[in-house]
Backbone bond lengths (Angstrom), bond angles and torsions (degrees), N, CA, C in turn:
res aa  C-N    CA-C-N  psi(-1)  N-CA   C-N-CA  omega(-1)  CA-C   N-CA-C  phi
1 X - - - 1.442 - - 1.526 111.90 -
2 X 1.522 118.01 -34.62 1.110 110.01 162.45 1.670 140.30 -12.82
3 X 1.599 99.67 -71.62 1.469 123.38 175.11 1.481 88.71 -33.46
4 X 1.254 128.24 -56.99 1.319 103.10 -152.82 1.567 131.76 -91.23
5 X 1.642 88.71 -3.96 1.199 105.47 175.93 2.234 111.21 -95.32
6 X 1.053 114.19 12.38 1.240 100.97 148.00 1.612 144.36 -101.55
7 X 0.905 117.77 -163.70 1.196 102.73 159.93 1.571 134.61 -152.06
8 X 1.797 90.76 22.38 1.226 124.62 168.70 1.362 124.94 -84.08
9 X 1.382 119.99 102.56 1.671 125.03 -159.47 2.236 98.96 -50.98
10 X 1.274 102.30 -54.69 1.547 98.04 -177.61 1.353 124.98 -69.87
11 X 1.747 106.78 -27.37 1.661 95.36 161.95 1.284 110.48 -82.02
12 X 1.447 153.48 -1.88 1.042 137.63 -179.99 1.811 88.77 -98.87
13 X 0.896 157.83 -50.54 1.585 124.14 149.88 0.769 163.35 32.67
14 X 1.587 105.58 -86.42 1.471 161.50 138.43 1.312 101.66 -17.59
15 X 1.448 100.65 -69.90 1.613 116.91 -146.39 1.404 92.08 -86.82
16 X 1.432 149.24 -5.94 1.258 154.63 -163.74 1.471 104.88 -103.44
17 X 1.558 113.13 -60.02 1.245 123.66 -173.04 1.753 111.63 -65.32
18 X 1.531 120.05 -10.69 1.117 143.29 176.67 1.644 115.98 -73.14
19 X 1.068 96.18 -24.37 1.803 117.39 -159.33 1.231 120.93 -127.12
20 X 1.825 106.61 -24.54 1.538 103.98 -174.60 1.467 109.07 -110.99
21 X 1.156 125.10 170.28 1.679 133.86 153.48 1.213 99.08 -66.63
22 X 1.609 123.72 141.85 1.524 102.85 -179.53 1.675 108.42 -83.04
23 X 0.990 132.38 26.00 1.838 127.85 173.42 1.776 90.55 -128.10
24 X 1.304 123.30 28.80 1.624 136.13 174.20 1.836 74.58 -41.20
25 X 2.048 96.09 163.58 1.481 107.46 167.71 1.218 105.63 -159.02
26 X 1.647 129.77 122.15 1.036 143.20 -82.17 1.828 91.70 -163.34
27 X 1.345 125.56 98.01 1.216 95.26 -176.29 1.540 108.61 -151.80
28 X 1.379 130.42 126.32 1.401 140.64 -147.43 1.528 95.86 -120.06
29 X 1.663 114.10 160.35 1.759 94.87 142.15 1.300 137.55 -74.89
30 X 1.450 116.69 12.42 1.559 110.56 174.86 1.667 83.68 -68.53
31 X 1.022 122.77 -98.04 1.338 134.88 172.96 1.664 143.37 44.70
32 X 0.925 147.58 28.40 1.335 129.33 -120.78 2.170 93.31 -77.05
33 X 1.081 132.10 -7.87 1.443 163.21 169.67 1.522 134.96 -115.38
34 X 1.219 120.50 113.24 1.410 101.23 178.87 1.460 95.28 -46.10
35 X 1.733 85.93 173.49 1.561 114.72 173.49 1.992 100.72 -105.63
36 X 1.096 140.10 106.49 1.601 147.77 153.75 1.184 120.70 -59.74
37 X 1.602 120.54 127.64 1.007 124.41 -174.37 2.010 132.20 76.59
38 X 1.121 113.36 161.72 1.935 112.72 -153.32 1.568 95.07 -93.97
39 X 1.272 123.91 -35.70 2.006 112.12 167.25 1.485 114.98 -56.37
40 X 1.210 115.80 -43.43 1.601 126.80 -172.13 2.035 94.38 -67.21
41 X 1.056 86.05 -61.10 2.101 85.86 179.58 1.619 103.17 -48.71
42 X 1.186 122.97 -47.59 1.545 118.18 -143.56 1.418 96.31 -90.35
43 X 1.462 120.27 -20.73 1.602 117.20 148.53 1.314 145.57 -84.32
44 X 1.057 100.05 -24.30 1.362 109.44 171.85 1.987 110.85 -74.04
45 X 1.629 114.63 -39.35 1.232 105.48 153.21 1.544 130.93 -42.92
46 X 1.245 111.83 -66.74 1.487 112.57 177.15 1.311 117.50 -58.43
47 X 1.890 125.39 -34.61 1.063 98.08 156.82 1.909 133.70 -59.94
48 X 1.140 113.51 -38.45 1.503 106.54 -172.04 1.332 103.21 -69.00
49 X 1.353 137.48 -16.46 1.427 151.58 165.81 1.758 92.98 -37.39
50 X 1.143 106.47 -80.16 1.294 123.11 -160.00 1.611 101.26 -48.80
51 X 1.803 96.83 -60.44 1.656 105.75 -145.86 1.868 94.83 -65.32
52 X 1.199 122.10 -26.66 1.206 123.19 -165.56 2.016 110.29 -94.64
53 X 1.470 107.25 -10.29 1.493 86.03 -173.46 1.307 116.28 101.48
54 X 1.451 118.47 -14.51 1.076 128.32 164.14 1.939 134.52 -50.83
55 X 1.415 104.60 -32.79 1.269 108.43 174.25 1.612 118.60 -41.90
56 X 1.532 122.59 121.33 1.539 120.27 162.84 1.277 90.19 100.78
57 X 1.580 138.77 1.89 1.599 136.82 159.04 1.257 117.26 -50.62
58 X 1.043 116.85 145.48 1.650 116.71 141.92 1.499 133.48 -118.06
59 X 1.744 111.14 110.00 0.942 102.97 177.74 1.842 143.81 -74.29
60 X 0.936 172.37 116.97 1.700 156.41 -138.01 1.338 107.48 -141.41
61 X 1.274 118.12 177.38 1.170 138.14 171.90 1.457 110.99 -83.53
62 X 1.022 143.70 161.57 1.687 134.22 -175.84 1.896 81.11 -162.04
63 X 1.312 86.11 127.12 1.495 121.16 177.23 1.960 116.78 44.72
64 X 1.100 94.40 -135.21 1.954 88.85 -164.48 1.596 107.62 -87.72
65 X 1.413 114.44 129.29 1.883 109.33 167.49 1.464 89.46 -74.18
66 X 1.795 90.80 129.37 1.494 117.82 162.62 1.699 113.63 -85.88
67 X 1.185 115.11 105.37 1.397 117.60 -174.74 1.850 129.58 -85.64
68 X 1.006 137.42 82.89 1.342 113.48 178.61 1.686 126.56 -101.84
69 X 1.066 118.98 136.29 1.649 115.32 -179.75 1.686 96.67 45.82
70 X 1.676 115.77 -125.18 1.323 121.33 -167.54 1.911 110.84 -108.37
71 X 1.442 95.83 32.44 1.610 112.98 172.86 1.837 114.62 -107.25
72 X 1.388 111.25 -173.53 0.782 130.67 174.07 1.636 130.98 178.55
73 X 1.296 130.11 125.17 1.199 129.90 152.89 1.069 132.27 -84.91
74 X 1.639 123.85 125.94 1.397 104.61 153.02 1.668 103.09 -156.93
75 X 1.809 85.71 168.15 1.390 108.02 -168.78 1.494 107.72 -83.57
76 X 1.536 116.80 159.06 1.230 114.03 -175.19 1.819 107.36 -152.91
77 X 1.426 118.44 145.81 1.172 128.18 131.79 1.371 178.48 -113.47
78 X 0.974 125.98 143.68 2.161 113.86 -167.13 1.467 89.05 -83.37
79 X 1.195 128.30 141.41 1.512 148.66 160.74 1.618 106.54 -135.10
80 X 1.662 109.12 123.67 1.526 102.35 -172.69 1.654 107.65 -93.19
81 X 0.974 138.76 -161.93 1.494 145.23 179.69 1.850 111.92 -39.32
82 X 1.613 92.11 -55.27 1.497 102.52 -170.57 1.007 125.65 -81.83
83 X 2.065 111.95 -0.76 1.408 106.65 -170.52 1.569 113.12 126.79
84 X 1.804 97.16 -36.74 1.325 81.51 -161.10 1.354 106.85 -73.96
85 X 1.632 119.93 175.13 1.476 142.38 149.84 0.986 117.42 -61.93
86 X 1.224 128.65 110.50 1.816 124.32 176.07 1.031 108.90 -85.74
87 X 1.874 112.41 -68.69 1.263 124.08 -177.20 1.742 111.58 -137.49
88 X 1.452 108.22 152.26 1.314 139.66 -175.60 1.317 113.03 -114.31
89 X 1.417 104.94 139.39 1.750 103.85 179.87 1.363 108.79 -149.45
90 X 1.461 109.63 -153.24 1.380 134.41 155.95 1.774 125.90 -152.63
91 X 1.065 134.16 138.57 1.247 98.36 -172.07 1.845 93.80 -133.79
92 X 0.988 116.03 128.22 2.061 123.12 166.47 1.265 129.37 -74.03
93 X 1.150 113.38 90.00 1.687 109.01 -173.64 1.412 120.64 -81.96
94 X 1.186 128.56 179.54 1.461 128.33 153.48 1.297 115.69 -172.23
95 X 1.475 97.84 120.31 1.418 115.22 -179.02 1.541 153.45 -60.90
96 X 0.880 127.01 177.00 1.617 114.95 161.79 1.815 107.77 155.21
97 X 1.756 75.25 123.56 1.673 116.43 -164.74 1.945 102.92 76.33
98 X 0.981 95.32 42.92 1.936 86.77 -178.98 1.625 105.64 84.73
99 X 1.628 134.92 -47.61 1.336 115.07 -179.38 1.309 105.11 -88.59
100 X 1.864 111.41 177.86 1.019 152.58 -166.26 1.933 103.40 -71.55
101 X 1.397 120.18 91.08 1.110 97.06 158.43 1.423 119.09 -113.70
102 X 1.281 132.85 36.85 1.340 128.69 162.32 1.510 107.48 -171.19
103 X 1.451 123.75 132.59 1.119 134.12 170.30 1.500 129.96 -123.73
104 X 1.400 111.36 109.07 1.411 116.25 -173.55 1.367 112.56 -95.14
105 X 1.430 131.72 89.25 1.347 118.18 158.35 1.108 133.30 -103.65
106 X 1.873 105.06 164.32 1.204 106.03 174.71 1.543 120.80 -160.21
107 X 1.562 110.56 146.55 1.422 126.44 -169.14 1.426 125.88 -130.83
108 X 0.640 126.78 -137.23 1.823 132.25 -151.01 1.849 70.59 -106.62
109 X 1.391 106.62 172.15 1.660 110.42 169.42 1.411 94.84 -108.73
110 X 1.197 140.47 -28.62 1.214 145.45 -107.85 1.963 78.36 -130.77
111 X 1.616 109.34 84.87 1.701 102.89 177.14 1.640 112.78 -95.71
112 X 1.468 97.23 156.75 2.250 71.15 174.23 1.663 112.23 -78.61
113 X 0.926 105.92 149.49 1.615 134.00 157.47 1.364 101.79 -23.53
């Protein structure tokens, strides 16, 4: 969750190449395709950062990672400066060797402006 909570292009990088397979695949409903590979993620974050209002968020974990075999669920939230809730999700991972090689999330469609 990190990555997304900076807003430093090389620590969010860092913190990607730490976590992912580097051919990780990455796939939201903006999306009509995952996104492949840790440059394509680490921009496409900072862009929706920007385009959405997101800058100065914090994103977290919200309640228990559900673990199975080399998966995982978990819940998550956007909280902006003041508190508020922006956005709510879930996101499906699945692993291999300990990092991240695939991420399925998903949220409300409906983002603010």
């Amino acid at each position: 969750m990190e990555a997304w909570n900076t807003d430093d292009h090389a620590i969010r990088l860092r913190l990607l190449r730490d976590s992912w397979v580097s051919d990780g695949e990455f796939l939201v409903m903006l999306l009509d395709a995952p996104l492949v590979g840790i440059d394509p993620l680490a921009t496409f974050i900072s862009d929706t950062n920007v385009q959405f209002g997101f800058v100065g968020h914090r994103t977290s974990v919200v309640g228990e990672i559900v673990e199975h075999n080399s998966c995982a669920l978990v819940s998550w939230r956007t909280v902006a400066p003041d508190g508020t809730v922006t956005l709510e999700g879930q996101n499906f991972f699945e692993f291999e060797d300990g990092l991240i090689r695939r991420l399925v999330g998903f949220f409300p469609v409906a983002l603010p402006a």
